[in-house]
C-alpha positions in Angstrom: -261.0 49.0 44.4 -257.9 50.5 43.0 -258.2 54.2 41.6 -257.9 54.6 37.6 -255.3 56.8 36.9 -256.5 59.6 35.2 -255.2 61.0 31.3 -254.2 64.4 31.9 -256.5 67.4 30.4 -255.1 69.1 27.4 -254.8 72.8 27.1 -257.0 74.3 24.5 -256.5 78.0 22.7 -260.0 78.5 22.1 -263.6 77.0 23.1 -264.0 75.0 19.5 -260.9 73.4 20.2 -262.1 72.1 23.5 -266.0 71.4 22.6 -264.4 69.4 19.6 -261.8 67.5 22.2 -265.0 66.5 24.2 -267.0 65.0 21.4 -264.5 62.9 20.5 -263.1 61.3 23.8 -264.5 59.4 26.9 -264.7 62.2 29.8 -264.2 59.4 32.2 -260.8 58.9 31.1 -259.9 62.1 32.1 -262.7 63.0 35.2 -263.5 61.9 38.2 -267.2 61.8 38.8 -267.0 59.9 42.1 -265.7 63.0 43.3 -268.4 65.8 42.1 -270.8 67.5 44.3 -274.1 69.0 43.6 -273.6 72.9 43.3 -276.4 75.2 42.9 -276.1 78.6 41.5 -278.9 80.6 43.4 -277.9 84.2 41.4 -277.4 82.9 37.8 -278.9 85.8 36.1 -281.2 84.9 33.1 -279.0 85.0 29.6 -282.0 86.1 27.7 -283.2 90.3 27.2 -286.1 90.9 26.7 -287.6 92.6 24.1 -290.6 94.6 21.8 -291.2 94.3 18.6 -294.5 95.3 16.9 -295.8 93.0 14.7 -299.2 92.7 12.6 -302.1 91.0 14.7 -303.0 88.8 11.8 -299.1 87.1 12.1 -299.2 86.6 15.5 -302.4 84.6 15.0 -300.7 82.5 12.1 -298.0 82.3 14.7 -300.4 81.0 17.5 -301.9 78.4 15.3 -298.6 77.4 14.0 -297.4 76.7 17.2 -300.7 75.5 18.6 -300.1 72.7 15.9 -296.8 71.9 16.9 -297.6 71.9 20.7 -295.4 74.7 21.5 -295.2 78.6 23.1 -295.7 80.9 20.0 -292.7 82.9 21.6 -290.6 79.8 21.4 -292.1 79.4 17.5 -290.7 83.3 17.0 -287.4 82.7 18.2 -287.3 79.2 16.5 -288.3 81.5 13.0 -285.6 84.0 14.0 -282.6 81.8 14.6 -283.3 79.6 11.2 -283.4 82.9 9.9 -280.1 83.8 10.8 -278.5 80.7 10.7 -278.6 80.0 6.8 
């Protein structure tokens, strides 16, 4: 089977510019996939801190059942809170 020649990858000045590029084109017009290996990166270090934070026990029940309901870690349901808190 003949080999498909490959578009060239642009240059991009900053990571928008190249996350926007990717969402908009066919990545197997420009990469090879036959060619990738499996890579494992045994000392990634975690990207999270951790953290304390003192909070009322009453919330962090509200919190619990919250995420009870929604079949989730109540840690998970604080950071969800904090981020859509931030976000707007």
């Amino acid at each position: 089977m003949k080999k498909k020649k490959l578009k060239p990858i642009p240059k991009f000045k900053t990571e928008k510019e190249e996350r926007e590029f990717w969402q908009k084109v066919d990545s197997t017009e420009y990469v090879d996939y036959s060619t990738a290996r499996h890579v494992i990166f045994p000392n990634l270090k975690l990207t999270t801190k951790p953290i304390t934070i003192r909070l009322p026990v009453g919330l962090i029940d509200r919190v619990k059942v919250e995420a009870h309901k929604m079949d989730i870690p109540y840690q998970a349901l604080i950071k969800k809170f904090i981020y859509d808190g931030i976000a707007e």
